[in-house]
Every structure is written in structure tokens, then in C-alpha cells.
N, C-alpha and C positions, 0 to 999 in steps of 0.2 A: 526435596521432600516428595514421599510418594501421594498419591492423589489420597492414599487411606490414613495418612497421615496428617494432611489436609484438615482446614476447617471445616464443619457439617454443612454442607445443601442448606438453604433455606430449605423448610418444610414445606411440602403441598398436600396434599389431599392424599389420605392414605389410600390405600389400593385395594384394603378388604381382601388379600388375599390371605390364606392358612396358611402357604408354604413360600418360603424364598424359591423364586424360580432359577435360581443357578445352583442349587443345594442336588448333591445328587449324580454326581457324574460319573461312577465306577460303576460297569456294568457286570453282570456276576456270569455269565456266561452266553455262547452266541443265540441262545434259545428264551433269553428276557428280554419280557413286555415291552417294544420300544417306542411306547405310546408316549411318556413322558420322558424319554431318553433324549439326550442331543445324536441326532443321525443326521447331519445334512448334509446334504448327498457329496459339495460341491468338494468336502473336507477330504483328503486322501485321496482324488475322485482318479488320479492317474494309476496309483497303484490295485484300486479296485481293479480297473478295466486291466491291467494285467490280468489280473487272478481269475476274471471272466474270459478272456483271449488264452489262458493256460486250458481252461477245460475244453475249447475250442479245437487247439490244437491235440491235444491228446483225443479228440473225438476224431478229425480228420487224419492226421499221421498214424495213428494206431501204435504209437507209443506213449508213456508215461511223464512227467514231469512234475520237478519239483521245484517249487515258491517260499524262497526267504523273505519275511519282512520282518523287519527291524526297527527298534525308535527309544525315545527314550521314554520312564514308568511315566505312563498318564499321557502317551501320544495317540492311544484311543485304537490298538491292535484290535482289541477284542469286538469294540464296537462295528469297526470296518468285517471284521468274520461276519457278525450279526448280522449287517447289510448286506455279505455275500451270499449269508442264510438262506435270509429273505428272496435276492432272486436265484437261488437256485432249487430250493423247496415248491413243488405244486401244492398249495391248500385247498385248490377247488375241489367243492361237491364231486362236481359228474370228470372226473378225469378220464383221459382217454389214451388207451396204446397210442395216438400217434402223437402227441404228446410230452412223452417219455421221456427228458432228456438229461438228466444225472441223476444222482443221488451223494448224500451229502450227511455228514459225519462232524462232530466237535469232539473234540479229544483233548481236556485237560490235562499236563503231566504230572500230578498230584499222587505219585505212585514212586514207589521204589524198581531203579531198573532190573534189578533180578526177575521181576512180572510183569515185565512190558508189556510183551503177547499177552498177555490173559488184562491186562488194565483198557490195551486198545482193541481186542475182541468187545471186552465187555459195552465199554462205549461207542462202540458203533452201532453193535447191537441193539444198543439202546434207542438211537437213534435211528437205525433203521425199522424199528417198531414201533415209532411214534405215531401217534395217530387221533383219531376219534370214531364213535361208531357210524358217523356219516361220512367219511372216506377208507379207502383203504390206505394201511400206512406204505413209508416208502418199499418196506421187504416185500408184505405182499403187489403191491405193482411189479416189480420187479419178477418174481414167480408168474406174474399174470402176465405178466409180459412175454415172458418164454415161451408158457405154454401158448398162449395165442399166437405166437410166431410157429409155433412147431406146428396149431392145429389150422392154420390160415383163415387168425379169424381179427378181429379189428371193435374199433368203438369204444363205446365206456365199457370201462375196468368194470363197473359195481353191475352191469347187467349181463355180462359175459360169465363174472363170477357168480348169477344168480344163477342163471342157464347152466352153468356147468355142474352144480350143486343140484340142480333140480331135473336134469335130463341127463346127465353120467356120470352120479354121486361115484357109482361103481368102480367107475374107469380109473378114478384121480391116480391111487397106488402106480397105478399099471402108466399114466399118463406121464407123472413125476421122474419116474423110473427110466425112463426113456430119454427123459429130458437129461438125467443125471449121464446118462450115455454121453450124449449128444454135443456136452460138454464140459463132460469131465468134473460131476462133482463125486463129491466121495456117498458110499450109500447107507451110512449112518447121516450126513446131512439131508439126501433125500428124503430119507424117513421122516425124518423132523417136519420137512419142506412139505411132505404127503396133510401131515397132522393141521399145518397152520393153514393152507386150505381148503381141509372139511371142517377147520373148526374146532379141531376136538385137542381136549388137555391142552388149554391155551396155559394155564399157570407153566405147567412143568416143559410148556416149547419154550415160552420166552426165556424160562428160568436155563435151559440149556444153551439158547442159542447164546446168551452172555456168560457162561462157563459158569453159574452156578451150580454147589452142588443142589441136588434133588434127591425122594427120595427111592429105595428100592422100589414101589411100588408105583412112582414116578417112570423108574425104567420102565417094566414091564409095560405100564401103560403106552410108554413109545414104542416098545417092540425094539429097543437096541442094547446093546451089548455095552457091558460098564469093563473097563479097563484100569482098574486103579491102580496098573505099575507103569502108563504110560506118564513120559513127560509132557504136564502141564503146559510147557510154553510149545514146546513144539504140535502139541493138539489145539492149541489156540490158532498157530500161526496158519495150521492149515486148513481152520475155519474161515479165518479171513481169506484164506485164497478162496475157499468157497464162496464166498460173499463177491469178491471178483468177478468170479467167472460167472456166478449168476448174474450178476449186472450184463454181461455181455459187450463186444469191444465199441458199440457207437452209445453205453449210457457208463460216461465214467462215473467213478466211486472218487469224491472228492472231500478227504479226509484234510480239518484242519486242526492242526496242534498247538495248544495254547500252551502258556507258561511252562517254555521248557528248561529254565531255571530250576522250578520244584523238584527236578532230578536229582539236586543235589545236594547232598548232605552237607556240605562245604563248598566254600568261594570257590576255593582249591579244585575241587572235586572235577577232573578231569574226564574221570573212570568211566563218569554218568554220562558224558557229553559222547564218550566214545562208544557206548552200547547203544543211544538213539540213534546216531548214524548207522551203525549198524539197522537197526529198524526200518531207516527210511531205507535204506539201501535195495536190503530186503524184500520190504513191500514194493518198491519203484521196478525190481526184479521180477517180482512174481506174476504179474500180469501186464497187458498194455493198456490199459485203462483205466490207470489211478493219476489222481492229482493230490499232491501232498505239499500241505501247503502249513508251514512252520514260522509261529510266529513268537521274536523273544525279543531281549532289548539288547540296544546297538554294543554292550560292551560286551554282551557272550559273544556276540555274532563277529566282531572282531576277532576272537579267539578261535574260529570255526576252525580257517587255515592252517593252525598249530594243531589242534588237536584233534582231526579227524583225517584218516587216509582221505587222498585226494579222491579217490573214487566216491568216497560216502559223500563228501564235502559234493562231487558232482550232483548225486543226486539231489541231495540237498534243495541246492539253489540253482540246477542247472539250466532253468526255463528262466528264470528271473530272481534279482536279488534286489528289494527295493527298502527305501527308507523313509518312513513318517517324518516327513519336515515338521520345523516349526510352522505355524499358524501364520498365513499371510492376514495381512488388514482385510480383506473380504471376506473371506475365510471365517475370521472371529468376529468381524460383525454379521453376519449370516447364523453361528454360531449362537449368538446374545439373542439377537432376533427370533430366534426360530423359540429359544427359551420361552423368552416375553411370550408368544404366542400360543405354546401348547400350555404354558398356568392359566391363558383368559387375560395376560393384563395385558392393559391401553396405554396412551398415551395419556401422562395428566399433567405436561406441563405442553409447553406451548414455542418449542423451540423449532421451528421450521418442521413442525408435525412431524420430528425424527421417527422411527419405527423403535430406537433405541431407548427414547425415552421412559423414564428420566434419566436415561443414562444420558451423556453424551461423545460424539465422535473425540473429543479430547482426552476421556475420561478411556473410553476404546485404547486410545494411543496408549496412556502411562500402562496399565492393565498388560500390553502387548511387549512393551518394550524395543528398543531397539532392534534385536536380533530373531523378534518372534518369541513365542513359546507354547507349551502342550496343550492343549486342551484343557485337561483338568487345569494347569495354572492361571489360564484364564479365567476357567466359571467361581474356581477360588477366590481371586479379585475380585468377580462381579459380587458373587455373593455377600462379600464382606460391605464393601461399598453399599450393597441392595440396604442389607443392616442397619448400615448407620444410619444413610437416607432414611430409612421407616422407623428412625430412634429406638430400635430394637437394641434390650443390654447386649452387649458382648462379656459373655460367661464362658469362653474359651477356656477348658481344662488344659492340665496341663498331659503332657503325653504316657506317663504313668496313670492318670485316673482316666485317661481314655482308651488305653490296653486293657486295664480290669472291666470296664465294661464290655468291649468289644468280646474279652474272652467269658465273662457271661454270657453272651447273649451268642457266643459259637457255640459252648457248654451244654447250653440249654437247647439249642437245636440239635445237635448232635444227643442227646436224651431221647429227644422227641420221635427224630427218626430211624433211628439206628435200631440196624437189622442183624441177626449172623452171618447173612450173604455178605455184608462188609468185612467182617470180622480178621478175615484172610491179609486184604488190602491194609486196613486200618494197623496192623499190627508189622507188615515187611514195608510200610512206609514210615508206619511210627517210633518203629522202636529203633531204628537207627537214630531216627535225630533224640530220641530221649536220650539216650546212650550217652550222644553229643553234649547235648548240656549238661547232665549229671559230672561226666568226668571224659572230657574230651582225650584224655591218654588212652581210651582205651578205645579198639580200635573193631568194628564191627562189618566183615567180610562173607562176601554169598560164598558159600561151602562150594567145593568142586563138582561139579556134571557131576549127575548120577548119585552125588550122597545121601541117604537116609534121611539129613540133617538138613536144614536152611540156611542156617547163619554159623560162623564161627565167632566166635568173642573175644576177644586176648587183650589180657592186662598190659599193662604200661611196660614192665619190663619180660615180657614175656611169659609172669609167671604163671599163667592162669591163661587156661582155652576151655568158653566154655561153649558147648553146643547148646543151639536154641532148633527145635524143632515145633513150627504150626498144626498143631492137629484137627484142623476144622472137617472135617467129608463126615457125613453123617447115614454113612450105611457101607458098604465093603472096603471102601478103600481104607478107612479108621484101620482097620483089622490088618489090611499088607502094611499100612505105615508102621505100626507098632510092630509087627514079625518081624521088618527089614528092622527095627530100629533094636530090638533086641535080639537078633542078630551079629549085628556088625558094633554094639554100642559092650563092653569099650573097645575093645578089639583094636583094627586099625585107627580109628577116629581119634585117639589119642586124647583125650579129653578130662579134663577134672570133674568136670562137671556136666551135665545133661538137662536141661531144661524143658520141659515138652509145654505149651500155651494150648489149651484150648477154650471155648468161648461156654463159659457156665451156664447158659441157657442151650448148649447141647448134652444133656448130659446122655452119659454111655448106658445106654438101656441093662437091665440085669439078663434079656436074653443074648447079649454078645459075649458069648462066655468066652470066644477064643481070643477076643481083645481083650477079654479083662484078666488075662492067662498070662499075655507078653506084656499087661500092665506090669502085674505083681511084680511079674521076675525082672523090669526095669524096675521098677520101686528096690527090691532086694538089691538091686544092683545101683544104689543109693541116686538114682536118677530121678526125678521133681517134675509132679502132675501142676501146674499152677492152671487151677478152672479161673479165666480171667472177669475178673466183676464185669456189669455192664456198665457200674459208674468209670471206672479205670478207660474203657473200649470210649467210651462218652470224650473223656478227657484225651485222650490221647486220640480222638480224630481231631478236635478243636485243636488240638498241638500239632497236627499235623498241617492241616489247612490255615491256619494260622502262620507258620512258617513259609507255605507254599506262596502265600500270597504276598508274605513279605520279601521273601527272594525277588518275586516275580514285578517287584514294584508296582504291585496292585494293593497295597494296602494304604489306605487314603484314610487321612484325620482330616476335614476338612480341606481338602487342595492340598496338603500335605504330603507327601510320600514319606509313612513312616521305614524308615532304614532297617535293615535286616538285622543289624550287632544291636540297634535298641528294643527289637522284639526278642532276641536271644538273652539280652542283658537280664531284661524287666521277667521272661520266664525261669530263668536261672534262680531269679529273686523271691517267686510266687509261684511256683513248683505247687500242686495240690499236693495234700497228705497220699490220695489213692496214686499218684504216679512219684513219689518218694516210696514208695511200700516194693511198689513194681521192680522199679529200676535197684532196689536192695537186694533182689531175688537175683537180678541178673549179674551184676559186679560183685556179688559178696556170697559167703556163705548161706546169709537167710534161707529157709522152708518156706513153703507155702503156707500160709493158715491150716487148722486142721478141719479149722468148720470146715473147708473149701469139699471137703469130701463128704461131707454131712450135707450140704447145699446137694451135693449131685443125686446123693441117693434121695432124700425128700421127693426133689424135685420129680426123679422119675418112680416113686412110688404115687405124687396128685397127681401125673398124667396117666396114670392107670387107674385112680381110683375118684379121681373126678375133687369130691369133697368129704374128709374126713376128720374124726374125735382127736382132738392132740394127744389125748392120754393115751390110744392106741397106738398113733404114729410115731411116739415115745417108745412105746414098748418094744414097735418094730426094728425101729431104728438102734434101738440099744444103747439109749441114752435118756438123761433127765427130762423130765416134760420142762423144766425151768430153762435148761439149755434148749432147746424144742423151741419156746416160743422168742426166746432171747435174740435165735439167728432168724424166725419169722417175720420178727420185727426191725431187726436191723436190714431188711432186705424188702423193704416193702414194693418192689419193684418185679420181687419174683414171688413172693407168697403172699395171700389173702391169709388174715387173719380175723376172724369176728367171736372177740369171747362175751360170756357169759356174767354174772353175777358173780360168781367165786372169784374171788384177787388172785387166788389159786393158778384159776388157769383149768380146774378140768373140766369145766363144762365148754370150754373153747375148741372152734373149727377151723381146720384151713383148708385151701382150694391154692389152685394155680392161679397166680397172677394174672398171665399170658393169656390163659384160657380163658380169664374174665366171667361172661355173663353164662356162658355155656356152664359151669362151675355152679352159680349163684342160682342156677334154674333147677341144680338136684339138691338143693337143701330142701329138706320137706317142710310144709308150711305147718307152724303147731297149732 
């Protein structure tokens, strides 16, 4: 009989605390709070010190290497990244060039492999511009680092950058430019590098250096040159070699990969395993001063040997390949302890003043088992144990009502935050696994180099290929996508069908006449505009991230590791109506809605007119005012609607959603 099976503790003295202290043990990525986290130190402490002696050696040999770890879901990967975080990030105030000594990167695999470059551009990026207004982030150190090396100069970052801004604001261009010589970056990246230290058009450098689109007047502001018939991944991958070389060879670039499960559509899914090797490969290629350090659970990592050429598998793990043990007894009581003392609780019973208490060292034993176990399985024990001790109900749902909440409350975040800059991601990572559960016969393939197209579709028995093409870029390159796509569409592409997705909060302005030229004649040419809802984009990130974490054996019901077949099962079951509407569009004959084209033009008739009479915007539009206010209000996410007195409707105004207060500031007061 397990100890939770057991009869109750006598009772002591409650503890007055609001949270069970062992509740809480999945951490969401290497960059959270680990104030209340379990981190201690002693847990992993051998595989740390690899991954610290890897950046070591890559700093003295002047070659790259790469770090496999492995464990199983709940041996605490991500946590140990965190602590790698922690020391290899500077947060001090007054940082100093001499100082300087890596830079560091988290990279979820939460993306589909056809945009790997452009997933791990983005997040490093991100990462490298992380910051506050009282340090500089890691990118600019890094720039400031250069230059100070090239102008022989030293001390803190923040008063070297004040001095150079204040006594040879002039020169930066001219300063930048030399540097990009000196070590070979490219001089579209200089340019950028110029921009981010004078300061200036800070929105549209970040938004570039993470391969977002920006706009035309975005360009110009940088002063570079837009290319929108280059390949996306290959313009990613040679950003990251610029991000390399700027580090320079004694500050490695220490990129860590998390859940590289999410790659995959399926258990199966080989395909995925073999483009990331490629990746590291790559990256481990491209310069001498990266550290790549991958971390998944022990039954992919078995499989590595099979499915990756031996050279990628080199890189891989070539520096080291280590494995999250179970929890030794010190280990998890260190573990419990460190608990107990970041909630505030004591000791309230009287057992040789354990640190543990009111747990005790026996209670430790059963909890651990025989042969050890993960982390999470432990704090799961304690927790429950905590429970009963504190005569707290145990109201344990069962794993269906704790799916539907959980995918509320992704749902609803993903509403919250969700951008068009996702929009790309959100859709080549999701709409494969939608695909997947609707009707696993059918089978969804990245189009060959160089296609028009994204994705190919093909029914169960072959009979049906349809193409799916992303149209998100929001100024010239729209216009080559759609030439090339009408074009070549049907021509060689062979295809039934044609699908184009773009994100309904871009809508195609009425001055792009030469897009709206290769629209028609793909429309004529019975080819499907689907402007994607933001509710739909909402849902199908939570289905993505949802899935990812469940591959990933990160998704935790109390100490649980919910299974991947019982989140694919319970989705299968509970499919929302907006992702049944979708996935019809893509396996079947279905049209898009017709409003969908009625949303677009609205939308870009209030950002030109700010706030306008519905009875007008009717008339423009060339439709009912009743239709007018019917898709108003079913979208209340994109259009403001404030009527009047009349049930009618014609004393009623709308404004842009998006635009908000700016909108609600030219209503004139009566």
C-alpha cells in the first residue's frame, strides 16, 4: 500500500499557507520567473557542468559543438536550460566589454520543418534583443563589442555607447560599415546593425531582424532593399550566420533546442527528425563559435542513430550525449526542501526538527521508489500527500474535463495575444496536424524548392492534390506571390484545387491593383481567397501548442504526463466549429464564406476613413445595410459598432476595431 493510500497523518496545526508547495512543477520555457520554480542546483548538476565545459571548449579550440540530453517527460530538461540561462546571461546594470562572454538563445521546436530557418532566426532574435532600458541587450553588446574592439576602446558598454552617440553620432554608418568588412557580414545586415545603434526605427529593426514582414515604408526607413522572390529560409539562414559572425570566435552563440518532438506530425514522422539534423549540421558548419545544445526525451534520442546521417547525428551530440537520471534520495530531499522553503513553510511538527517536515524521510522513501524517479513524479507525490495532510478535498477531474479547460485557457491566451506576425508560423505548423486529426488518410507535403505553392494535399487514394498557398507579406511581395501563382497555377502544378490562406486582419488595400489583377484571374481560374478569422488563427495556435507539448511530454495534469494519442483522441472529439469550417475548405470542395470578401473591403475602407454612417458604408459596399451590420457584429473583434435609437440601424457607426481609441477620438461630440 502506497503511503497516499495509507491512513491520514494525525492532524497538526495548519500551515496558513494559499498554495500547496509542491504544485507547480512544469516550467514554460528557459526564460520563466524561477523564483518559485524547483532549481536546485545539486539536481542534474553533472550534465550542467558539461553544457558549461561545452561553451568553454568551443571558446578555446575555436570549433563548434554539439550537446544531446535526454530523459524521460518530467526529468526537468527545460529547467536545467533555465539554470544554463541564468549563468550564461549578464543582467548587470553597468556591463563591461571585458566581460563579454557568450550569448545565449532558447529555441522551442513548436514549428513546422519546412521553416526552420525563419522559426530559429526568429527566436534567437528574440532573444538577442531581450533586454531593459537599463542595460543593453545581448545584440547590442555584442555590436558594441565590435566596434570597441575595432576602435580600441574598453569599460562599460552604457558609457562608451553614450560617448559614441554624443561625440561621433556621424561616423556610426561609416563605423558599422567597416566592421561589416572586417568580418564579413552582409550589408543589408549592416544597415540594420547602423539603425539599432543610433536608435532609430527601433519597431521595424526588431521586426526585421526576426524575419518579420514590415512595411513599405518600414523599408525605406532602413534604407534597404526588399527582395520578395528570394527564398525565405535561405535569407534566414544567412542572418544567423550574421548573428555568428557578429558574436565573433572567443563569444560563442549558445543556442538551446527544446522539444524537438513538436517537429512532428506523427510518432512515425522520420522526415522531421531528418531536416533538424540537417539544421544543427548546418549551423555547427557555418561558423566556429556555436554551441548547440538539444534537448528531447530518451525514446527519440534512441532513434537518432537510425534516422539521421552519421554526420548530422555527429554534430548533434558530438561534444556530449548525456542523460537525466532518476532522482537520487538527496537529490529529492533537496528537492522537497528547497519547496518547503521558497512557500515560507516551517516546521510544525516535532520530528528531529526535519527540514522535511511534516513530511518525513520515510514518507521521502515510498514517494521515490525503489528505482528513483523524475522530478515532476516526485513533487506529484508530495503534493498529493501535502493535501491530504491539510484535509484539503481531493476534487481530481478526470482527464477529459481537464483537456477542456486546459484548451480554454490556451484559447483564450492565444485571442489575447495573437498577432499577424504569427500568422505565417501559426498556420505551416498547424494546419498539418489539423489535417491529421480531421482525416489522417490524407496526406500533407512541403511543395518542391522553388514552388509558387507551400504545401501539397493529396486525398487517400490519390484523388485529389490540392495546393495550399500562405499569403501573409503585407506590401510587394503579396503582388510577386500572386504573379508567380497565376502564372504557373494550373499549368505544371497539377492540381484540383488551389487554396490561397491569408490573415483577414491584412486586408489587400484597394491601391494594389496589380495584386488584385492576378487575384481575379486566379479566382477565374476557380482558385479560393480563404481570409482566415482571427477566431480560427486563436484556435489553431492552442491546437498547435497543445499538441507540441503533448509530444513533447510536457504536458502535466497534476504529476501526470498526459499521453499524446489521449490529447489527439479528446481533440478529435471537441474539434471547435471554426476549425471543422477550415479543415472542409481544405479536404473537400467547400468555398470560403462570401462575407469573407465583404470583411476585407470594410475593413480597408475604416482604415482610410477612420469612423463612418453604416448607411453609407452600405451604399459603398454594395450591399444591405442589414447585411452591413449583421457581419459588424458577428466580428466584433474587427469592427466597432455604436448604433442609435432606430432598430433600423441607420443612425448606426462603425470604426475599426484594431484602431480602437484613435477611431472613438473622431466621433464628433453632439
Amino acid at each position: 500500500m502506497s503511503v497516499l493510500d495509507s491512513p491520514l497523518p494525525l492532524p497538526g496545526p495548519k500551515l496558513g499557507l494559499a498554495r500547496n508547495p509542491f504544485r507547480g512543477s512544469v516550467l514554460n520555457d528557459a526564460w520563466s520567473n524561477p523564483n518559485l520554480q524547483a532549481d536546485v542546483q545539486n539536481i542534474h548538476q553533472a550534465v550542467f557542468q558539461t553544457c558549461c565545459e561545452a561553451v568553454e571548449f568551443v571558446r578555446d579550440s575555436g570549433s563548434s559543438a554539439g550537446v544531446a540530453i535526454f530523459g524521460e517527460p518530467g526529468s526537468g530538461k527545460t529547467h536545467l536550460i533555465g539554470r544554463l540561462r541564468r549563468r550564461l546571461t549578464d543582467t548587470t546594470v553597468d556591463a563591461s566589454y571585458e566581460k563579454l562572454s557568450q550569448a545565449f538563445a532558447y529555441v522551442r521546436l513548436s514549428v513546422n520543418p519546412s521553416s526552420l530557418y525563419r522559426h530559429v532566426r526568429k527566436r534567437v532574435a528574440e532573444d538577442l534583443l531581450k533586454g531593459t532600458q537599463q542595460q543593453p541587450c545581448q545584440l547590442e553588446r555584442l555590436v558594441l563589442a565590435q566596434l570597441m574592439e575595432q576602435e580600441h576602446g574598453g569599460g562599460n558598454f552604457r558609457e562608451w555607447w553614450d560617448h559614441l552617440l554624443d561625440e561621433r553620432n556621424a561616423e556610426v554608418d561609416e563605423l558599422v560599415a567597416a566592421l561589416g568588412s572586417r568580418i564579413g557580414l552582409s550589408p543589408t545586415f549592416c544597415r540594420v546593425l547602423s539603425h539599432l545603434v543610433l536608435k532609430r526605427h527601433r519597431h521595424d529593426v526588431s521586426a526585421w531582424l526576426r524575419g518579420e514582414s514590415i512595411s513599405e515604408a518600414g523599408y525605406q526607413a532602413l534604407a534597404i532593399g526588399e527582395a520578395p522572390d528570394d527564398d525565405p529560409e535561405q535569407v534566414s539562414k544567412d542572418v544567423l550566420r550574421d548573428f555568428m559572425r557578429l558574436a565573433g570566435p572567443q563569444v560563442p552563440l549558445v543556442i538551446c533546442f527544446d522539444q524537438v518532438e513538436a517537429l512532428q506530425v506523427t510518432s512515425n514522422d522520420t522526415a522531421s527528425l531528418f531536416q533538424f539534423g540537417q539544421l544543427v549540421s548546418e549551423l555547427h558548419d557555418a561558423d566556429t563559435n556555436v554551441v548547440l545544445i538539444s534537448c528531447m526525451q530518451a525514446s527519440l534520442f534512441a532513434g537518432v542513430g537510425r534516422h539521421l546521417p552519421e554526420y548530422a547525428a555527429t554534430r548533434l551530440s558530438g561534444y556530449a550525449a548525456k542523460s537525466l537520471n532518476p532522482l537520487t534520495l538527496d537529490n529529492a530531499r533537496d528537492l522537497l526542501v528547497h519547496r518547503l522553503r521558497a512557500c515560507g513553510a516551517f516546521s510544525v511538527q516535532t520530528e528531529a526538527n526535519s527540514p522535511l517536515a511534516p513530511l518525513s524521510e520515510a514518507d521521502l522513501k515510498k514517494f521515490l521508489g525503489p528505482q528513483g524517479c523524475t522530478p515532476r513524479a516526485l513533487l506529484d507525490s508530495a503534493a498529493r500527500f501535502w493535501d491530504a495532510l491539510q484535509r484539503q478535498p481531493v476534487t481530481r477531474e478526470d482527464t477529459n474535463q481537464w483537456l477542456e479547460r486546459e484548451w480554454d485557457r490556451r484559447a483564450d491566451e492565444a485571442t489575447r495575444t495573437n498577432t499577424p506576425n504569427q500568422t505565417a508560423e501559426i498556420l505551416r505548423h498547424g494546419v498539418p496536424h489539423l489535417v491529421q486529426l480531421v482525416d489522417p488518410h490524407w496526406k500533407l507535403n512541403a511543395a518542391a524548392h522553388g514552388s509558387a505553392i507551400d504545401y501539397v494535399l493529396t486525398g487517400p487514394e490519390q484523388e485529389a492534390r490540392v495546393g495550399l498557398k500562405f499569403c501573409e507579406a503585407v506590401h510587394n511581395a503579396l503582388t510577386s506571390q500572386l504573379k508567380r501563382l497565376d502564372q504557373e497555377y494550373p499549368g505544371d502544378l497539377k492540381l484540383q484545387k488551389l487554396l490561397l490562406l491569408r490573415d483577414e486582419r491584412n486586408p489587400i488595400g484597394a491601391t494594389a491593383k496589380v495584386a488584385h489583377k492576378h487575384l481575379k484571374s486566379l479566382e477565374q481560374k476557380d482558385a479560393d481567397l480563404y481570409r482566415v478569422p482571427t477566431e480560427a488563427l486563436a484556435a489553431l495556435d492552442a491546437l498547435r501548442q497543445l499538441i507540441a507539448d503533448a509530444q513533447a511530454g510536457d504536458l502535466d495534469y497534476e504529476g501526470t504526463t498526459v499521453e499524446f494519442d489521449t490529447v489527439v483522441g479528446w481533440l478529435r472529439n471537441n474539434l471547435p466549429d471554426v476549425l471543422k469550417e477550415m479543415s472542409d475548405l481544405l479536404i473537400t470542395q467547400a468555398a470560403p464564406p462570401p462575407e469573407s470578401s465583404l470583411i476585407d473591403r470594410l475593413q480597408e475602407l475604416l482604415l482610410a476613413q477612420r469612423v463612418v454612417a453604416a448607411p453609407g458604408m452600405a451604399a459603398a459596399l454594395n450591399v444591405s445595410l442589414a447585411e452591413l451590420l449583421a457581419v459588424a457584429e458577428r466580428r466584433p473583434e474587427l469592427f466597432g459598432l455604436i448604433r442609435g435609437a432606430d432598430t433600423n440601424g441607420s443612425d448606426a457607426v462603425l470604426f475599426s476595431a484594431r484602431a480602437g481609441g484613435g477611431c472613438l477620438a473622431a466621433i464628433p461630440s453632439s
